[in-house]
Backbone as CSV, one residue per row, in Angstrom:
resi,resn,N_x,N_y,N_z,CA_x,CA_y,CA_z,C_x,C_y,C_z
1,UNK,0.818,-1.201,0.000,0.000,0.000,0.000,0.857,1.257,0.000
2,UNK,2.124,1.143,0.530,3.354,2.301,0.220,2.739,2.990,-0.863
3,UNK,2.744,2.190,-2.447,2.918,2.696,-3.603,1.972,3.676,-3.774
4,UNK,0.733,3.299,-3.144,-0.721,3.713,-2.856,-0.178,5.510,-2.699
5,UNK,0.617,5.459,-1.547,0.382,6.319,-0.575,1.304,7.505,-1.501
6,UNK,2.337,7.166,-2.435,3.226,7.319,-2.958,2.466,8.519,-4.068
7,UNK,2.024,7.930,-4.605,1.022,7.991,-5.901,-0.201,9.145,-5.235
8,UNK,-0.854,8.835,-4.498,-1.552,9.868,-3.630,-1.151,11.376,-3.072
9,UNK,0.152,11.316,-2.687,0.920,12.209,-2.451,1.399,13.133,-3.760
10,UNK,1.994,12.469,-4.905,2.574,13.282,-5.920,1.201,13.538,-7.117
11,UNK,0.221,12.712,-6.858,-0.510,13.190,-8.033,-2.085,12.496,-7.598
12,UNK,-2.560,13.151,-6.989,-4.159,12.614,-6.694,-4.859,12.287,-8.078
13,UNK,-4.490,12.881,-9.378,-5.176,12.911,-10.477,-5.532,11.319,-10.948
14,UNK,-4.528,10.629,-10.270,-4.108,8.735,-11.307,-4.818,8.272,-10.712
15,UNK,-5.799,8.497,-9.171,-6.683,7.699,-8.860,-8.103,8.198,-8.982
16,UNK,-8.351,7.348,-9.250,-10.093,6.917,-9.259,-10.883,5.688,-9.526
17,UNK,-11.668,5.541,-10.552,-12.625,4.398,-10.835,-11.434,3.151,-11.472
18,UNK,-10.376,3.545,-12.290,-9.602,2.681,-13.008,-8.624,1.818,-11.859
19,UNK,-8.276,3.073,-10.904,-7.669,2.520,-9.567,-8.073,1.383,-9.003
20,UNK,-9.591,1.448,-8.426,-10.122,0.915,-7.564,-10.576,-0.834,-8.687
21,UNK,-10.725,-0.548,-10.112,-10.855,-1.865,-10.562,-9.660,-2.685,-11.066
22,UNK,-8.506,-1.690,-10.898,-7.323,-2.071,-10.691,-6.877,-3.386,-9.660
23,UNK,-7.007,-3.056,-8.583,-7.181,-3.523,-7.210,-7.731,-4.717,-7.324
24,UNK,-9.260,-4.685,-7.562,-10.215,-5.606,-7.403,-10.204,-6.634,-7.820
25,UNK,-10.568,-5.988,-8.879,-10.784,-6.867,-10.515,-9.524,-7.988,-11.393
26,UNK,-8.217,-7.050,-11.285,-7.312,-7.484,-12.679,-6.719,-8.688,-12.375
27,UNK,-6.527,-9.402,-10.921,-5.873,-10.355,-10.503,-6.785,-11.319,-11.062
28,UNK,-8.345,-11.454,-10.615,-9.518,-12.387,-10.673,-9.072,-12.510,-12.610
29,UNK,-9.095,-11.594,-13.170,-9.247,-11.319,-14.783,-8.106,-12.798,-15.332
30,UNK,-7.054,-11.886,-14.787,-5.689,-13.017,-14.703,-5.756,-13.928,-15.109
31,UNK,-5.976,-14.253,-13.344,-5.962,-16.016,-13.011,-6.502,-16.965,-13.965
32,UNK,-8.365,-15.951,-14.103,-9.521,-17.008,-14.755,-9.137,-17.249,-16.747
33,UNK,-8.222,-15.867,-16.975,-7.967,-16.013,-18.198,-7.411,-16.995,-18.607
34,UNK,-5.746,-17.063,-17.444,-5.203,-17.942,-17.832,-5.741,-19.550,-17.689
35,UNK,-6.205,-19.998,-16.356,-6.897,-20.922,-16.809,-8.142,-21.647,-17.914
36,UNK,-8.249,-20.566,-18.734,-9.032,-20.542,-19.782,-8.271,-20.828,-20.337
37,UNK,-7.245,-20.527,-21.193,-6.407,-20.791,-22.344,-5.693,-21.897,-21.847
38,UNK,-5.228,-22.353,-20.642,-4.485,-23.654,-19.996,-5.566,-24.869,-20.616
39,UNK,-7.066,-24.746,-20.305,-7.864,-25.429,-20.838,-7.886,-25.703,-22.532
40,UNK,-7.880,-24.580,-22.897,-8.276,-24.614,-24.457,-7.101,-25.098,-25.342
41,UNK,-6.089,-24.624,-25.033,-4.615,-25.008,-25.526,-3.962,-25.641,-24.301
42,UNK,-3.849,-26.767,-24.302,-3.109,-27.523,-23.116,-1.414,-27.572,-23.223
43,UNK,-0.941,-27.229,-24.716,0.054,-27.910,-24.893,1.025,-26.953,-26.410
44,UNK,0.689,-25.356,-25.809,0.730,-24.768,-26.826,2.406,-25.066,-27.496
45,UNK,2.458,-25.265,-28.723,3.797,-25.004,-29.363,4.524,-23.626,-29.023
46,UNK,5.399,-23.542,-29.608,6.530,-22.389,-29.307,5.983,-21.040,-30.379
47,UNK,5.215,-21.423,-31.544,4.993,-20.822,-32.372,3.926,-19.823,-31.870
48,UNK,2.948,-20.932,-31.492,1.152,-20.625,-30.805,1.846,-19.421,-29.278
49,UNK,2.592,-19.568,-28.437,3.421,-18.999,-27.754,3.719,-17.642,-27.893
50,UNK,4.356,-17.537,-28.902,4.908,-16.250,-29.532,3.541,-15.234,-30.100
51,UNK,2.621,-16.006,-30.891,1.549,-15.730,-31.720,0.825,-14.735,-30.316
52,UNK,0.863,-15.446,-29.253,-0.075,-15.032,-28.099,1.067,-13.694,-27.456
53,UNK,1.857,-13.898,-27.649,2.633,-13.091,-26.687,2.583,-11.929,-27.657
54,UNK,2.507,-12.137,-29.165,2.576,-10.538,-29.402,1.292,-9.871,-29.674
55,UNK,-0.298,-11.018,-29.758,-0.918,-10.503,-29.515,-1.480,-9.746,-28.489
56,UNK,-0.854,-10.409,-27.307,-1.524,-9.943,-25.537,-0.519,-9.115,-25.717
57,UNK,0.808,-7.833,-26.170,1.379,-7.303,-25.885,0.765,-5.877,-26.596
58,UNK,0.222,-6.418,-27.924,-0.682,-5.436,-28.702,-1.793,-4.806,-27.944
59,UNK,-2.761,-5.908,-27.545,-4.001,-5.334,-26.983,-3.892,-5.157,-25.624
60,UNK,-2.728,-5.341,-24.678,-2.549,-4.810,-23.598,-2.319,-3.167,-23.613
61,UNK,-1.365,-2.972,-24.389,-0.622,-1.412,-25.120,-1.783,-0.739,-25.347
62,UNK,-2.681,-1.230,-26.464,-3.494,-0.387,-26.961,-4.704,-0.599,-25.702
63,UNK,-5.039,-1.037,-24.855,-6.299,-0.996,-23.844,-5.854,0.382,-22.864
64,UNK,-4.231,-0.005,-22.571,-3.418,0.924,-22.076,-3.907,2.123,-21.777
65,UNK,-3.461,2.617,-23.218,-3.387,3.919,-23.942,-5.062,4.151,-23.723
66,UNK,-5.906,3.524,-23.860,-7.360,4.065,-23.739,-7.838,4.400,-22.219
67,UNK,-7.302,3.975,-21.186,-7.434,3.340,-19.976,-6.804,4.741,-19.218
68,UNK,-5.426,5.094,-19.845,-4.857,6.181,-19.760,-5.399,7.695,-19.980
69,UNK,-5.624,7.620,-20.974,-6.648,8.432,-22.129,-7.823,9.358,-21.027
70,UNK,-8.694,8.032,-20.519,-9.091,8.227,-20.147,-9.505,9.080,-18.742
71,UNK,-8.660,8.929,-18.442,-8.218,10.153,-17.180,-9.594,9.726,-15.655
72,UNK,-9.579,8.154,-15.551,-10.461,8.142,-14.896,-9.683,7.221,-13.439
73,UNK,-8.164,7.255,-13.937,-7.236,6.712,-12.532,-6.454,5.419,-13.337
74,UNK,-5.320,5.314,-12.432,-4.550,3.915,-13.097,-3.960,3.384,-12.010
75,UNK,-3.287,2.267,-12.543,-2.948,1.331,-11.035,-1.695,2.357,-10.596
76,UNK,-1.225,1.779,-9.591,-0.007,2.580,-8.796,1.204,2.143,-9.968
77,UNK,1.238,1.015,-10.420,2.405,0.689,-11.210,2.118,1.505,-12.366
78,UNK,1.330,1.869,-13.151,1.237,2.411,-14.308,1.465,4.190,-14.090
79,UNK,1.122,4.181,-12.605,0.932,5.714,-11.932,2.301,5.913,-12.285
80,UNK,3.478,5.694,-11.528,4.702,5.511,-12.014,5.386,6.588,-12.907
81,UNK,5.126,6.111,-13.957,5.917,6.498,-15.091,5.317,7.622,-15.738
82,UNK,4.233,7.256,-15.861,2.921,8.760,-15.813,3.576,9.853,-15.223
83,UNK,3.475,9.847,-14.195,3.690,10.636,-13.305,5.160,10.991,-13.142
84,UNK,5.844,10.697,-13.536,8.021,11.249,-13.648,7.523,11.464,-14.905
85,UNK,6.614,10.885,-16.256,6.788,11.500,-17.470,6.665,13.082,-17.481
86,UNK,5.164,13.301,-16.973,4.825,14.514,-16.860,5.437,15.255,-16.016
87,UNK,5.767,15.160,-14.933,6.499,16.133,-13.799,7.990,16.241,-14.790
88,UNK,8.716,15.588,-15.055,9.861,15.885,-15.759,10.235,16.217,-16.673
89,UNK,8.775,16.128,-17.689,8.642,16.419,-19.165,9.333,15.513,-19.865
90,UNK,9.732,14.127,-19.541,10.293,13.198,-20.417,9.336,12.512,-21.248
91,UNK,9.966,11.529,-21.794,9.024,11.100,-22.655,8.588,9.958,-22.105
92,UNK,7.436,9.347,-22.547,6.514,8.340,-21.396,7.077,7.320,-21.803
93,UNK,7.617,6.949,-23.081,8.173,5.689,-23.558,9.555,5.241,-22.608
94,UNK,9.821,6.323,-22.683,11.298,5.912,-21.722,11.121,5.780,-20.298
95,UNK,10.083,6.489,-19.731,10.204,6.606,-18.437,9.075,4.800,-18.046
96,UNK,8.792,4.186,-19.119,8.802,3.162,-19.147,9.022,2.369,-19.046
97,UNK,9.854,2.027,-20.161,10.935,1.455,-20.221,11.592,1.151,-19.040
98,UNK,12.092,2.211,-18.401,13.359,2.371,-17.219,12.340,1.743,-15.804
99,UNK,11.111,1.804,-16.068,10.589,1.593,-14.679,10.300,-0.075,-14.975
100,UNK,10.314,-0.782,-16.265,10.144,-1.699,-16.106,11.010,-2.719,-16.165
101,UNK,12.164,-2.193,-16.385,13.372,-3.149,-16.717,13.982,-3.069,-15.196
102,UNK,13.880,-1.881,-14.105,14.213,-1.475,-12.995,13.194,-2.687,-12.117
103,UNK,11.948,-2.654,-12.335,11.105,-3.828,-11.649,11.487,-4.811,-12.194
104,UNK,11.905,-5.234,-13.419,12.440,-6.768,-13.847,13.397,-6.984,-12.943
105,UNK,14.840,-5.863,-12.979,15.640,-6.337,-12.307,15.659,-7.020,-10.695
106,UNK,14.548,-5.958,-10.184,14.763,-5.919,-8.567,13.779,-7.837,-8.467
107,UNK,12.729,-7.874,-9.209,12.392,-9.062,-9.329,12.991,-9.921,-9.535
108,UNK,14.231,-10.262,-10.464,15.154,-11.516,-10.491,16.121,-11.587,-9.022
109,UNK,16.334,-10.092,-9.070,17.818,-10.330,-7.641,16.913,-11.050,-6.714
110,UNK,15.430,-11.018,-6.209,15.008,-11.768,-5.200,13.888,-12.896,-5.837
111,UNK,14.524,-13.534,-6.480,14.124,-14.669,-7.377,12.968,-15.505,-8.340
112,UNK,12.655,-13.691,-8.527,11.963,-14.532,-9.803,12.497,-14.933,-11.263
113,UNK,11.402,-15.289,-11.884,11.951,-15.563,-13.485,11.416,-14.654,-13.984
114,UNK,12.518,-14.526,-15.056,12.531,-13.817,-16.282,12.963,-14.407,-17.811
115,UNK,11.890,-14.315,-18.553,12.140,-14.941,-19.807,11.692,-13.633,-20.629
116,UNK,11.637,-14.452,-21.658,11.818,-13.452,-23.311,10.738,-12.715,-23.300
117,UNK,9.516,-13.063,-23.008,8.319,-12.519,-22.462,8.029,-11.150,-21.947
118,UNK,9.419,-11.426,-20.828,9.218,-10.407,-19.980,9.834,-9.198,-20.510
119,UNK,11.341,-9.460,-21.149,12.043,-8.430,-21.534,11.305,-7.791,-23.049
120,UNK,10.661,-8.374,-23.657,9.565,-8.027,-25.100,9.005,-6.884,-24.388
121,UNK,8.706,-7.157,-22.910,6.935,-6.220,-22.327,7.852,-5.470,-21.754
122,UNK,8.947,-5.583,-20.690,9.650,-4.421,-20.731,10.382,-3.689,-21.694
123,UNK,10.514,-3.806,-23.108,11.138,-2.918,-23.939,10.118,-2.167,-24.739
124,UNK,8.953,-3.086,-24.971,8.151,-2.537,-26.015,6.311,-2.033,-25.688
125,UNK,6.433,-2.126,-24.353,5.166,-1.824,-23.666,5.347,-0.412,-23.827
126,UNK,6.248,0.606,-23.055,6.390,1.799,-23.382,5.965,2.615,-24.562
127,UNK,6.284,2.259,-25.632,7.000,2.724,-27.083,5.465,2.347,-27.891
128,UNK,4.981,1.397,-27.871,3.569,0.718,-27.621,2.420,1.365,-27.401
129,UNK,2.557,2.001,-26.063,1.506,2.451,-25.144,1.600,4.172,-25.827
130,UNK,2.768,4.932,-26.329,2.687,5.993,-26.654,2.572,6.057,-28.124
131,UNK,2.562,5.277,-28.877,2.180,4.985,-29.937,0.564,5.367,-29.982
132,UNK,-0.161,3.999,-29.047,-1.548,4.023,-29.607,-2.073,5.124,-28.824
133,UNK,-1.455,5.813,-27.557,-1.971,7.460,-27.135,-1.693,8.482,-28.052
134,UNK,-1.270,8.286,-28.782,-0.673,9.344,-29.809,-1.842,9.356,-31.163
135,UNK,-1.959,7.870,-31.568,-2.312,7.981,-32.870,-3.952,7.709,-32.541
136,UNK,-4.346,6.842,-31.694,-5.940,6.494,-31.221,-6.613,7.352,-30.210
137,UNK,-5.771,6.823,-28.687,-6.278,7.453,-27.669,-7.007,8.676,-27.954
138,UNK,-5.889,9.431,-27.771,-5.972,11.057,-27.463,-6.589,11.351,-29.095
139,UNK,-6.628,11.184,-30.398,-7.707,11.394,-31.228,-9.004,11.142,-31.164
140,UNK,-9.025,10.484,-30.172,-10.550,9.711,-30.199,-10.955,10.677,-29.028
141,UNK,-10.090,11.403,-28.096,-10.860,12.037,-26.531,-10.643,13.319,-26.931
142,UNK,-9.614,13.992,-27.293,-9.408,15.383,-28.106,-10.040,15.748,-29.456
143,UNK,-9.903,14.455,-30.329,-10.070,15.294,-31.645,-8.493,15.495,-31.898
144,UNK,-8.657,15.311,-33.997,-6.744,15.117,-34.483,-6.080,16.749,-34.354
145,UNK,-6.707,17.262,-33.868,-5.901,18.669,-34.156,-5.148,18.856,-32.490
146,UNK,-5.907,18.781,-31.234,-5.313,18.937,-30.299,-4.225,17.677,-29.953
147,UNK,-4.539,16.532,-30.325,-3.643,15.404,-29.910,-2.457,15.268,-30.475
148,UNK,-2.056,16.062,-32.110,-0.471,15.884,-32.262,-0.029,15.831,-31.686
């Protein structure tokens, strides 16, 4: 709940309705997904693998960017980078990037795994996510003239 408190402090704006189904909701989403596809594909090839990984990397990015867009709150992890983008005026792709390869790392030193998966979503989630805010999102909530 730190992150909570973190996020609360530098920018009340990232929470709200997206927050709170953040919380609730995305773990249950998870779990039940993945045991859905564990069911349906028991025994996926390396190919079927990849096929999934760059589709769930697509429509994660682009839900993202709408989710974002939307200005109705985001989880504390997504708060993050948001939030050093704008306060620092960097660019959101990078401040991405750096926050997720920084959580990859601190995650392996105390032992988790990391595969190809992970480093795909930490390099290209960023770059991704400001892509489809650039060209969808923010056209679709602004209109193409304010969102260049």
């Amino acid at each position: 709940m730190k992150g909570g408190k973190v996020i609360f402090l530098a920018d009340k704006s990232k929470i709200g309705l997206g927050t709170v189904i953040n919380i609730f909701l995305l773990g249950y989403v998870v779990e039940y997904s993945s045991l859905l596809f564990e069911r349906l594909i028991p025994n996926p090839s390396l190919i079927v693998r990849f096929v999934f990984l760059f589709l769930g990397i697509v429509i994660m990015c682009f839900s993202s960017a709408l989710y974002f867009t939307a200005d109705m709150g985001v989880s504390t992890y997504d708060a993050v980078s948001l939030i050093i983008s704008e306060k620092r005026k960097w660019k959101f792709q990078f401040c991405r990037i750096t926050s997720d390869l920084f959580c990859t790392i601190v995650g392996v030193v105390f032992g988790a795994t990391a595969g190809i998966g992970t480093l795909v979503t930490a390099f290209f989630m960023g770059p991704l996510i400001a892509f489809f805010n650039r060209t969808v999102a923010e056209p679709m909530r602004y209109g193409k003239r304010r969102a260049g």
